[in-house]
MMTF fields as JSON, N, C-alpha, C and O atoms, coordinates in Angstrom:
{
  "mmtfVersion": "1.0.0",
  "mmtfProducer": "UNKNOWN",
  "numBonds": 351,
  "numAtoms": 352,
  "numGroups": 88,
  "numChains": 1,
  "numModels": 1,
  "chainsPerModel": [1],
  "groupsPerChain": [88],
  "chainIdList": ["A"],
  "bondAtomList": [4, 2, 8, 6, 12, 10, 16, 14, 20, 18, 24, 22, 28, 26, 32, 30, 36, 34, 40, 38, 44, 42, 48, 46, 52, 50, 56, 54, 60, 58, 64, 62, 68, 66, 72, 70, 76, 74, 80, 78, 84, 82, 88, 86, 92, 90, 96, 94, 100, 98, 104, 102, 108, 106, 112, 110, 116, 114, 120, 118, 124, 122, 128, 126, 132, 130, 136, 134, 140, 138, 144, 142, 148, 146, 152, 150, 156, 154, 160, 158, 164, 162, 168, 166, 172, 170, 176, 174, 180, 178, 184, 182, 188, 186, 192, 190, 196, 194, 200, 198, 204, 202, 208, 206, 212, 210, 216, 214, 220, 218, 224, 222, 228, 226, 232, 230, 236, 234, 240, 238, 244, 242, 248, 246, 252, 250, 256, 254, 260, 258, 264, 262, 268, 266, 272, 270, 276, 274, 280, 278, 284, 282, 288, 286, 292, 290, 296, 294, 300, 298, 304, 302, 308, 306, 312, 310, 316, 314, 320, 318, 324, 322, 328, 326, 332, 330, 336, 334, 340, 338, 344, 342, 348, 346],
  "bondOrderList": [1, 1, 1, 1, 1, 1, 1, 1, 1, 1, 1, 1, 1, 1, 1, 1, 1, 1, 1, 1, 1, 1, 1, 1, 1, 1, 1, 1, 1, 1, 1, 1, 1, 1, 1, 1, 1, 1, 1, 1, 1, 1, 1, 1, 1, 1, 1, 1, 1, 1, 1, 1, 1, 1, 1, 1, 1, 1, 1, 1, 1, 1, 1, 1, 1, 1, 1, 1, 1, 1, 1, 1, 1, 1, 1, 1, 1, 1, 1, 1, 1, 1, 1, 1, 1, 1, 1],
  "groupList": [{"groupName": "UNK", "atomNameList": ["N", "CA", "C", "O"], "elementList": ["N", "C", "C", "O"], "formalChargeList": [0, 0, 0, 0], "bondAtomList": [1, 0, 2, 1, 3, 2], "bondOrderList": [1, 1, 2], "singleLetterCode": "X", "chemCompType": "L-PEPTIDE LINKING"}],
  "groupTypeList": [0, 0, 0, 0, 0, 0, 0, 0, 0, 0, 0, 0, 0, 0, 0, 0, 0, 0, 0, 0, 0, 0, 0, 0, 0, 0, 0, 0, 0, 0, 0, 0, 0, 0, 0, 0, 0, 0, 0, 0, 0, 0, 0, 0, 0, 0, 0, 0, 0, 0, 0, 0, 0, 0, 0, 0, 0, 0, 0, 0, 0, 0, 0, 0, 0, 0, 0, 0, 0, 0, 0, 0, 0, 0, 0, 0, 0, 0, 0, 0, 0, 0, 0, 0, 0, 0, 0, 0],
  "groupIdList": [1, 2, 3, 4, 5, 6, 7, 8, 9, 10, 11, 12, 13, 14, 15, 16, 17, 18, 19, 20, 21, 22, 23, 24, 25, 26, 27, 28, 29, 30, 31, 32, 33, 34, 35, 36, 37, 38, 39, 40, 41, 42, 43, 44, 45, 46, 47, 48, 49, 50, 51, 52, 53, 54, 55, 56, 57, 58, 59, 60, 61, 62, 63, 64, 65, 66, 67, 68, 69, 70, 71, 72, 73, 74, 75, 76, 77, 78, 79, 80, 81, 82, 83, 84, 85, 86, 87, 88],
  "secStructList": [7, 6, 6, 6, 6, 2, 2, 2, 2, 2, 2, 2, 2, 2, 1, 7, 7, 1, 1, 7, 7, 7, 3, 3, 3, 7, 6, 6, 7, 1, 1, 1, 7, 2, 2, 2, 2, 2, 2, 2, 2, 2, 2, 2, 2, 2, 2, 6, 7, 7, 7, 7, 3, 3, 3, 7, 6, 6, 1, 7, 1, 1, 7, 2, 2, 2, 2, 1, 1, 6, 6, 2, 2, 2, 2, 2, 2, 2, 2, 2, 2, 2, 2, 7, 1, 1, 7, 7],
  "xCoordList": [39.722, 41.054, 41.138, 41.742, 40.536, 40.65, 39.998, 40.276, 38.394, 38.145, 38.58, 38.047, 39.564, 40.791, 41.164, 40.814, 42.285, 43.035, 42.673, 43.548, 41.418, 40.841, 40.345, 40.007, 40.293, 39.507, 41.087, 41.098, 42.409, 43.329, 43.793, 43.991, 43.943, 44.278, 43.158, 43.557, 42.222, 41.652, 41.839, 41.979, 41.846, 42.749, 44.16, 44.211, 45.113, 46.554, 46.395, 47.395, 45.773, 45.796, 44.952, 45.204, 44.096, 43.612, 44.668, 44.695, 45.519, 46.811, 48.121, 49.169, 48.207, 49.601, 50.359, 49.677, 51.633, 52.427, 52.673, 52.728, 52.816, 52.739, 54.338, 54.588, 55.082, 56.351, 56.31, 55.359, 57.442, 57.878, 57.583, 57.811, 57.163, 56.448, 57.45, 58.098, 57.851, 58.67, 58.2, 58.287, 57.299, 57.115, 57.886, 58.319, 58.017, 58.705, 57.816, 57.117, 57.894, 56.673, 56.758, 57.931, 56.237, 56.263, 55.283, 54.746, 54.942, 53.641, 53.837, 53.072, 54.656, 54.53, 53.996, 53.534, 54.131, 53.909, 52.462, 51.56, 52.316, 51.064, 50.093, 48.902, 50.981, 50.894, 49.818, 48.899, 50.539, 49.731, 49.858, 50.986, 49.157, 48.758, 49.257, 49.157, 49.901, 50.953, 49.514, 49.458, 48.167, 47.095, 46.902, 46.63, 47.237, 46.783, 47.51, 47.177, 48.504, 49.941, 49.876, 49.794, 49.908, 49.433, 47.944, 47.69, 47.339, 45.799, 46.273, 45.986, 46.898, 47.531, 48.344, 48.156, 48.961, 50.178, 49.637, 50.087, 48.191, 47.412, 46.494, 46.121, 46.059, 45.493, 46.366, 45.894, 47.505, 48.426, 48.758, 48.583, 49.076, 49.299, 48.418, 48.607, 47.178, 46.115, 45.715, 45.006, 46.085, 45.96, 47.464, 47.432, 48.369, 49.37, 50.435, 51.475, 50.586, 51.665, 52.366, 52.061, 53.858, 55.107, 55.413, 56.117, 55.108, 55.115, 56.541, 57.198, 57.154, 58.162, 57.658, 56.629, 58.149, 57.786, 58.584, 59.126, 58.859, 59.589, 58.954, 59.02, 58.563, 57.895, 58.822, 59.431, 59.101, 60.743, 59.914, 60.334, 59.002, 57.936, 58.306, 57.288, 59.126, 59.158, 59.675, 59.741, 60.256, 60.669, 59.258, 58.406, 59.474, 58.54, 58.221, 58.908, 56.965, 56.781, 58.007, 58.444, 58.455, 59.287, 61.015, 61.832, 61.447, 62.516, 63.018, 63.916, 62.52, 63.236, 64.633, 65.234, 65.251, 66.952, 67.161, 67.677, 66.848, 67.877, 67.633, 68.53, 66.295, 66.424, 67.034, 67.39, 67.551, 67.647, 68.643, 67.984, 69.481, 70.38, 70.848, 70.475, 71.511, 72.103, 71.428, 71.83, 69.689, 69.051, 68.133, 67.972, 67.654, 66.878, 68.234, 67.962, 69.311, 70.3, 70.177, 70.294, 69.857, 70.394, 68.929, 68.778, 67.974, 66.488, 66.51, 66.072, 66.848, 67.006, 67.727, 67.026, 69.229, 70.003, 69.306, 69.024, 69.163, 68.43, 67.157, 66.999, 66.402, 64.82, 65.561, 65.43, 66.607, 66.912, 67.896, 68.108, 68.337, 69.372, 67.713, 67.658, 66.483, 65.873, 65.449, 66.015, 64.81, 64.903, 65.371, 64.885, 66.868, 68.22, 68.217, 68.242, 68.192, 68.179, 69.77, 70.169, 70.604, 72.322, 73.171, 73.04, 73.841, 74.59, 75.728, 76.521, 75.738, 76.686, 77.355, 78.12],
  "yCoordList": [95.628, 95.328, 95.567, 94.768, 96.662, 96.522, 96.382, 96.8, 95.583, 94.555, 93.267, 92.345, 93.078, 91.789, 91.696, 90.821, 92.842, 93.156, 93.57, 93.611, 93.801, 93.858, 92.496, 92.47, 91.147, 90.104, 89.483, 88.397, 89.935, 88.781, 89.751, 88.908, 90.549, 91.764, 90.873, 89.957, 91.161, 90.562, 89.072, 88.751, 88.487, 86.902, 87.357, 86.687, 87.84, 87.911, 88.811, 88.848, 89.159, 90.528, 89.442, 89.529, 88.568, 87.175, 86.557, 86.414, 86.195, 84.829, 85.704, 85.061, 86.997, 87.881, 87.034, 86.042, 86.952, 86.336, 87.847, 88.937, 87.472, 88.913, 89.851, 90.984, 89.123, 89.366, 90.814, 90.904, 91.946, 92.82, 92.758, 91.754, 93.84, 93.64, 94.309, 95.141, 94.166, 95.369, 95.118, 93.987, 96.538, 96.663, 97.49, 98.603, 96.924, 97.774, 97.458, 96.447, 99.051, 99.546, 100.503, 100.852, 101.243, 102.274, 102.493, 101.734, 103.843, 104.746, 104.547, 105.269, 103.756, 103.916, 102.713, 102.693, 101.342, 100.369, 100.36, 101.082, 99.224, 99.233, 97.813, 97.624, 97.045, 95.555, 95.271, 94.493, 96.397, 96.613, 97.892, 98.249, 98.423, 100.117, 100.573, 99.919, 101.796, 102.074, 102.105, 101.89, 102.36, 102.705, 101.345, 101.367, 100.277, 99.121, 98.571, 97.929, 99.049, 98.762, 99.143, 98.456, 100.458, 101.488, 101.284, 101.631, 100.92, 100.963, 99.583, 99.674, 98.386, 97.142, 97.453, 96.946, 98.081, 98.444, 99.106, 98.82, 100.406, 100.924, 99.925, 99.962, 98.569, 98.035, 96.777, 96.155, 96.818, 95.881, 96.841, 96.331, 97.77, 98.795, 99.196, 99.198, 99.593, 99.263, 97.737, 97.912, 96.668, 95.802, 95.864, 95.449, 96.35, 96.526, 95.999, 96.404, 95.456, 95.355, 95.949, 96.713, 95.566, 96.504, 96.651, 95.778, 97.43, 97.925, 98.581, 99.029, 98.619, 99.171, 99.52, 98.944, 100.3, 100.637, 101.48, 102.284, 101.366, 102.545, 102.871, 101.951, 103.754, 104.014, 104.423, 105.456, 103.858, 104.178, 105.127, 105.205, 105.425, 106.119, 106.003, 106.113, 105.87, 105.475, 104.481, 104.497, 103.223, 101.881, 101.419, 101.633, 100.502, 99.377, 98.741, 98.989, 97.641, 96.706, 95.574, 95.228, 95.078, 94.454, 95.003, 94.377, 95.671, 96.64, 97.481, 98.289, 97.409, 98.532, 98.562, 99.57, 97.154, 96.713, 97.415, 98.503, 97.073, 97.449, 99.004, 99.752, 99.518, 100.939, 101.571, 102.602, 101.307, 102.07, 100.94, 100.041, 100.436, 99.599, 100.023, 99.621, 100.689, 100.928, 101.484, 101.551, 102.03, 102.884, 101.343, 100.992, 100.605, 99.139, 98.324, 97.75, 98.538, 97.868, 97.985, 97.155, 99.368, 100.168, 99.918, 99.986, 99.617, 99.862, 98.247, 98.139, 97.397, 96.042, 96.183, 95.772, 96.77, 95.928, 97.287, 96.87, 98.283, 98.652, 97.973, 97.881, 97.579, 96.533, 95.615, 95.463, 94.466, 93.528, 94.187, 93.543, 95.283, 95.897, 96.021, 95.721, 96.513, 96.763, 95.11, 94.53, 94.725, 93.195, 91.893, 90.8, 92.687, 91.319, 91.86, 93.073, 91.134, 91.351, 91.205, 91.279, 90.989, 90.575, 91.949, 92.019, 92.69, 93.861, 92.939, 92.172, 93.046, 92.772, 93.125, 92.629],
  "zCoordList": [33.027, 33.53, 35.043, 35.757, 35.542, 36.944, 37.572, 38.696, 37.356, 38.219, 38.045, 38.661, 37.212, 37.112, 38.019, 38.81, 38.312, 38.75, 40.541, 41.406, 40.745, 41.971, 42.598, 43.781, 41.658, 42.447, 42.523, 43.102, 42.065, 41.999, 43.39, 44.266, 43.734, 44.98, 46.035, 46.755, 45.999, 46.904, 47.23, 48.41, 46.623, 46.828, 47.175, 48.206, 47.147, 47.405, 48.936, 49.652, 49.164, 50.648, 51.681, 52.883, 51.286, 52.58, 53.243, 54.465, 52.498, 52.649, 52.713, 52.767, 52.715, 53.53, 54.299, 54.557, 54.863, 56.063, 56.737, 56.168, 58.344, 58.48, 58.156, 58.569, 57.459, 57.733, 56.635, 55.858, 56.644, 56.218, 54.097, 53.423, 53.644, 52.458, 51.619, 52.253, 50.068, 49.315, 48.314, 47.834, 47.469, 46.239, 45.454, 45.753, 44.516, 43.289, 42.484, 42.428, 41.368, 40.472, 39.672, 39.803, 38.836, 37.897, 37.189, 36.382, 37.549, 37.019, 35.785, 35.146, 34.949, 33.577, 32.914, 31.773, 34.01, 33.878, 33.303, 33.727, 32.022, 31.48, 31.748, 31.505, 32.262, 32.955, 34.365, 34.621, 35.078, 36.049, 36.677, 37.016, 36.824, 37.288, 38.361, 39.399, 38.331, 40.043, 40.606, 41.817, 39.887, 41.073, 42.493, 43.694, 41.444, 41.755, 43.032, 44.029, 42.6, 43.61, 44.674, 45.692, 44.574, 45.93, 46.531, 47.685, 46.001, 46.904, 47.713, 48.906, 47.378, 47.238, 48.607, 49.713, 48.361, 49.811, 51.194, 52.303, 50.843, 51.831, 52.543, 53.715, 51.113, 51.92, 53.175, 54.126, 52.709, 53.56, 54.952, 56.059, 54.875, 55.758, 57.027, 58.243, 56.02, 57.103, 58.117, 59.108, 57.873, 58.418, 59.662, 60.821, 59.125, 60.047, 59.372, 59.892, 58.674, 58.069, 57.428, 56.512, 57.987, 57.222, 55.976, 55.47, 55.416, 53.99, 53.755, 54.695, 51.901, 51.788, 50.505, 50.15, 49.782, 48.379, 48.009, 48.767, 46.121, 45.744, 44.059, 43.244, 43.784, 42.325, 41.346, 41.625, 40.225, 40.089, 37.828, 36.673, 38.413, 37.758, 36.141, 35.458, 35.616, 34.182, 33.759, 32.53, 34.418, 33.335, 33.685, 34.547, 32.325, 31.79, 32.897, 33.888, 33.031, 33.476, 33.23, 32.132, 34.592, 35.052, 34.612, 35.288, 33.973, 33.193, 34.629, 34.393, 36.269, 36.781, 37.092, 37.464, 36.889, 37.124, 36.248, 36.503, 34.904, 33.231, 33.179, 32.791, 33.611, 33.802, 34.356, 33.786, 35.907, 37.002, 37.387, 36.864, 37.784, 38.186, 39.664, 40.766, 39.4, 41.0, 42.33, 43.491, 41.411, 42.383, 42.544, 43.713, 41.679, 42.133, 43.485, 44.539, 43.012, 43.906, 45.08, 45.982, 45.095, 46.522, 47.45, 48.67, 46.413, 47.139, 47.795, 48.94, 47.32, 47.218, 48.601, 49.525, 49.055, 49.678, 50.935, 52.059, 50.739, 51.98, 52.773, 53.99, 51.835, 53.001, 53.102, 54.316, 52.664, 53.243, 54.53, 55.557, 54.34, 56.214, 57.181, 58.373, 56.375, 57.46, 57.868, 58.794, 57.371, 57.437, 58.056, 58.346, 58.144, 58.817, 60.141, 60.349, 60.894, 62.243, 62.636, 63.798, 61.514, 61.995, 60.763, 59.541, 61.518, 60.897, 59.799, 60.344, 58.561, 57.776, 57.604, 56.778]
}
């Protein structure tokens, strides 16, 4: 599974845009591995790109809205303030 998961990373981290990055994720996720995510984000980081991330460590794979609602909300409408170059 995770040299799957390492040749589809390595195809997705070539073709980056350099623009501002946001992951959402969970150590509980069985879909794909917070390891995967995070090595995924260090390696975007290290190239220089703006990284955002939040580990919301126990909903399901793709479940972090229905889990966590207002804290996915809040994570959501904060990278788009860092993001918008125009104050709403």
């Amino acid at each position: 599974m995770f040299r799957r998961m390492h040749k589809v990373l390595s195809v997705l981290s070539d073709k980056q845009p350099p623009c501002p990055q946001f992951y959402l994720y969970s150590s509980a996720d069985r879909v794909i591995p917070a390891e995967c995510v995070e090595s995924f984000i260090n390696m975007q980081r290290s190239l220089g790109v703006s990284v955002s991330a939040h580990n919301f460590v126990s909903s399901p794979h793709v479940d972090h809205y229905r889990s966590f609602p207002h804290l996915y909300s809040a994570k959501i409408d904060e990278f788009l303030k860092v993001c918008s170059p125009v104050s709403v």
